[in-house]
C-alpha positions in Angstrom: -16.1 6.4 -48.9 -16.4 8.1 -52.1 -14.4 11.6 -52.5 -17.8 13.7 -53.1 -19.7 12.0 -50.7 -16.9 12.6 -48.2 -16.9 16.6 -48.9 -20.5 16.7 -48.7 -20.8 15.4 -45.2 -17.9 17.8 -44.6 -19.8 20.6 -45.7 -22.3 19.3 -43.5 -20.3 19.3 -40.8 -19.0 22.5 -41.0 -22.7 23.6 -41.1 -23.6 21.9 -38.2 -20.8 23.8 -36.2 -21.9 27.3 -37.9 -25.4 26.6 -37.2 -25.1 25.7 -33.8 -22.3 27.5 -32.7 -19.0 26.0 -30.8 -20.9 22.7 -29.2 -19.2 21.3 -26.3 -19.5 18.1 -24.8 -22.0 17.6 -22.0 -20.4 17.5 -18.8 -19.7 13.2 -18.0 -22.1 11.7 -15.9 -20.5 10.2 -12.8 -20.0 6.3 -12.8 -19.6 3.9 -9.9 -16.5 4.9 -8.9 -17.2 8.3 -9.2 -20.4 8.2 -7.1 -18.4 6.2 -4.0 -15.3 8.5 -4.3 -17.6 10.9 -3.6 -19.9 9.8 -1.0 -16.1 8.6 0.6 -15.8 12.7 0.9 -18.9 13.5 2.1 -18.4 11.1 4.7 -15.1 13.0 5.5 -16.6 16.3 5.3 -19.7 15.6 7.7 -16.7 14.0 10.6 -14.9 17.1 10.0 -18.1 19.5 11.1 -18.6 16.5 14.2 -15.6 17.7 14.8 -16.4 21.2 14.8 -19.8 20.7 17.0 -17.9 19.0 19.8 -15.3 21.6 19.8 -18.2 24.6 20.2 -19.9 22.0 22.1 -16.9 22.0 25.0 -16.7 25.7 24.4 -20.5 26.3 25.0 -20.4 25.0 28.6 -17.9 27.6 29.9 -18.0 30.9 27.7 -22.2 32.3 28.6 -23.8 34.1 25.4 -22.5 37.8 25.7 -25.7 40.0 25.6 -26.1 43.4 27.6 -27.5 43.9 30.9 -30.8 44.2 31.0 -31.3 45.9 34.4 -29.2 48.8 33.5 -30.4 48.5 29.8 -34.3 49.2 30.7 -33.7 52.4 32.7 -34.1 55.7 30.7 -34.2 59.3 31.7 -37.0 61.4 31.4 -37.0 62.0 28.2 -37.2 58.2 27.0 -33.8 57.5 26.1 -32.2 54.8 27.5 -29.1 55.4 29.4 -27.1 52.2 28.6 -28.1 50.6 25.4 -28.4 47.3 25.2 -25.0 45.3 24.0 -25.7 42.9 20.7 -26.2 38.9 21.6 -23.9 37.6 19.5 -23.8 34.3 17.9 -23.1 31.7 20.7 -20.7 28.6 20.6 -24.4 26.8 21.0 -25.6 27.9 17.9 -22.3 26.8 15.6 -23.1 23.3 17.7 -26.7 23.6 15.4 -25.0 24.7 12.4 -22.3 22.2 12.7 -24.5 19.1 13.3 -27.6 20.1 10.4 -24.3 20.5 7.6 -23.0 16.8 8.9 -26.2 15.3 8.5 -26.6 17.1 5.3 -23.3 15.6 4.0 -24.3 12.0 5.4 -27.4 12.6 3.0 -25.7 13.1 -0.3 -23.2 10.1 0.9 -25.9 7.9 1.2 -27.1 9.6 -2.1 -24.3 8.6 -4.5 -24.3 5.2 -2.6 -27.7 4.6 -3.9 -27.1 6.0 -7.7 -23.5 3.9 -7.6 -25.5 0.9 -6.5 -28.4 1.5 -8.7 -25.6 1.7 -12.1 -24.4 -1.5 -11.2 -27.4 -3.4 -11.0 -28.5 -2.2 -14.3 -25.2 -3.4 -15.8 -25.5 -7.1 -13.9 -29.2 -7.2 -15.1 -28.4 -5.7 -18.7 -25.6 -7.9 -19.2 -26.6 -10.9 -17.7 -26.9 -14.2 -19.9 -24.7 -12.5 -22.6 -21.2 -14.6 -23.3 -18.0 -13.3 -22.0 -16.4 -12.9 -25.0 -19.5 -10.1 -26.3 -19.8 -8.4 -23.2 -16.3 -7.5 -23.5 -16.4 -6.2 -27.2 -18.8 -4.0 -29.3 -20.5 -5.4 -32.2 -19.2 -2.3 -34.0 -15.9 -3.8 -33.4 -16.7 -6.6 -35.8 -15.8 -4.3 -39.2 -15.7 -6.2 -41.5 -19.4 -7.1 -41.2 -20.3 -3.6 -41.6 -21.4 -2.6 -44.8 -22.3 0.7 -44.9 -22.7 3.7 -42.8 -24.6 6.8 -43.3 -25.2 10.3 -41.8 -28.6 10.6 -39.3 -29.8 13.6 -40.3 -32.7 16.1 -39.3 -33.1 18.5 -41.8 -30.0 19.7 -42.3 -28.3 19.0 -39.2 -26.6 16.3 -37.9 -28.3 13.9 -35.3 -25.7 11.0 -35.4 -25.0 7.9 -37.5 -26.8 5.1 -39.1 -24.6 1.6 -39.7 -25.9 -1.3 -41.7 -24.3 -4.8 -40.4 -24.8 -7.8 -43.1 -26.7 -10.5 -42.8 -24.9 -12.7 -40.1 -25.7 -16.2 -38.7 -27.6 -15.8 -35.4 -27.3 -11.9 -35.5 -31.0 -10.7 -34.9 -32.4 -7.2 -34.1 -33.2 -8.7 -30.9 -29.2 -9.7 -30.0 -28.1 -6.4 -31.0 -30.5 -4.3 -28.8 -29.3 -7.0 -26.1 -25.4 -6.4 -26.8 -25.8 -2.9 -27.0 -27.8 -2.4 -23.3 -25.5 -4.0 -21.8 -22.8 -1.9 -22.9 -24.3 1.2 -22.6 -25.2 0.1 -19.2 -21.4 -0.8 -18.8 -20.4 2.5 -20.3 -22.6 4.2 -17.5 -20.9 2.8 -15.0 -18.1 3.9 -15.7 -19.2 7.2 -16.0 -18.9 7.1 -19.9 -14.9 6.7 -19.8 -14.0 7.9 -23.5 -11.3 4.9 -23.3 -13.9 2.2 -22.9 -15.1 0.8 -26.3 -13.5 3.9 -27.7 -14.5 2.7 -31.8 -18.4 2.3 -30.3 -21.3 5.0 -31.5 -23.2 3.9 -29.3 -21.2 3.7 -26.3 -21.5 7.6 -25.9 -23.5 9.5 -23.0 -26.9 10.8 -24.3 -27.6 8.7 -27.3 -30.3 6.8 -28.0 -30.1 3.6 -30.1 -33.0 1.5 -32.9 -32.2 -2.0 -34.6 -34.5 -2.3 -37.3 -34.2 -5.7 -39.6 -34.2 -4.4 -43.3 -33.8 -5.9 -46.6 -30.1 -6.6 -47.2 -29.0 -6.1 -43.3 -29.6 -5.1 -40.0 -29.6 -1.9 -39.1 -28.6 0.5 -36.1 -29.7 3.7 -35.6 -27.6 6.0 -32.9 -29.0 9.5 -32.6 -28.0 12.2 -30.2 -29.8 15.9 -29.6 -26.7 17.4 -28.8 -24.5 18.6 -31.2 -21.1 17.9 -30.3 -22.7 14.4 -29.4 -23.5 13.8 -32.6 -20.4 14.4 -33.9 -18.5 12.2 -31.6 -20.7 9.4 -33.1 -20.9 10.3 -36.4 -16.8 10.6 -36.6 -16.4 7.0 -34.9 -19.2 5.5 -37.3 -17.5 6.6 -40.0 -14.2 5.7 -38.5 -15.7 1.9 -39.0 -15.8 2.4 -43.1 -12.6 4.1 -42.8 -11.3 1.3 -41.4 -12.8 -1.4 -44.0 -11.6 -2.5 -47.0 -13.5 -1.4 -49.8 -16.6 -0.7 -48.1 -18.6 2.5 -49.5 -21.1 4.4 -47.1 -24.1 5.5 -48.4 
């Protein structure tokens, strides 16, 4: 990339960060893995308060709820007040048997939960990916570098909204394969919770973007934008990172 084209971008950069402060990454959506490992816990949690309401259970048939007596509690002297006031009825061993059971079933709900999302991530990646050969399911289009002729800044305004990288013209590479390749690997990329080691040199294989493929004179065209700000970076930084990498290849 050109030396002044470089320090603009910089500068745009740098404006991006002023503008919009210290941007930080959105928290990573859970994957798969994440979803079961947790449901596994919730499961844990709700035997450990099963636990708990057998426990009070056992105690609840021997120890009575403690509450005053109310023969000696409703007599009163003549002027009204009463001569033994009433003890407080404290909480019982039956109602921590209530609380117990509502928190278990409560935790079974959320396992079942993230069983559904976990199951729901992985059906979306079979169905995305299905019909695509091995060999491209396993690697990124953007990985093929040398077929990338130019890549340029996404910008609204002035701020930066991610990256725009022109392929050239390819046997058998169509708008229609690339919006195919890159589903499935965004679909793959979600679950596994948007691990920053899978397809690590991808733009588009980054939480909260959203990708066009456009056919244009002289190439094909992938647009990868992102609303947040740190977001955009990430892919702006590995789009560029696939000129970088090129020989003799100038963005624009």
């Amino acid at each position: 990339m050109a030396t002044g084209m470089r320090t603009a971008l910089s500068c745009l950069l740098l404006s991006t960060l002023a503008c919009g402060g210290s941007p930080r990454l959105p928290a990573r959506p859970l994957g798969v893995h994440d979803h079961l490992v947790e449901a596994d816990r919730h499961e844990a949690d709700a035997r450990a308060h099963d636990e708990l309401a057998s426990s009070a259970e056992q105690r609840a048939a021997t120890t009575p709820r403690i509450c005053g007596d109310d023969g000696l509690s409703a007599q009163a002297t003549s002027g009204g007040e009463r001569l033994t006031p009433s003890a407080p009825c404290w909480t019982s061993e039956a109602d921590a048997v209530e609380r117990h059971r509502q928190a278990a079933a409560r935790l079974r709900a959320d396992a079942r939960a993230h069983r559904a999302h976990a199951r729901a991530l992985h059906g979306a990646e079979l169905e995305a990916c299905a019909g695509l050969p091995e060999a491209e399911i396993g690697r990124s289009p953007f990985d093929h570098r040398d077929d990338v002729i130019a890549v340029a800044a996404e910008l609204d305004g002035d701020r930066l909204r991610g990256a725009r990288v022109t392929f050239a013209p390819v046997p058998g590479l169509s708008a229609a394969w690339m919006r195919r390749a890159l589903a499935c690997h965004q679909a793959q990329a979600a679950a596994l919770g948007n691990d920053p080691t899978f397809l690590p040199h991808c733009p588009a294989a980054v939480a909260g973007v959203r990708t066009e493929v456009r056919e244009e004179r002289g190439g094909l065209v992938v647009v990868i934008r992102a609303e947040d700000p740190a977001t955009a970076l990430i892919v702006y930084g590995r789009a560029e990172a696939l000129i970088d990498a090129g020989a003799g290849v100038d963005g624009r």
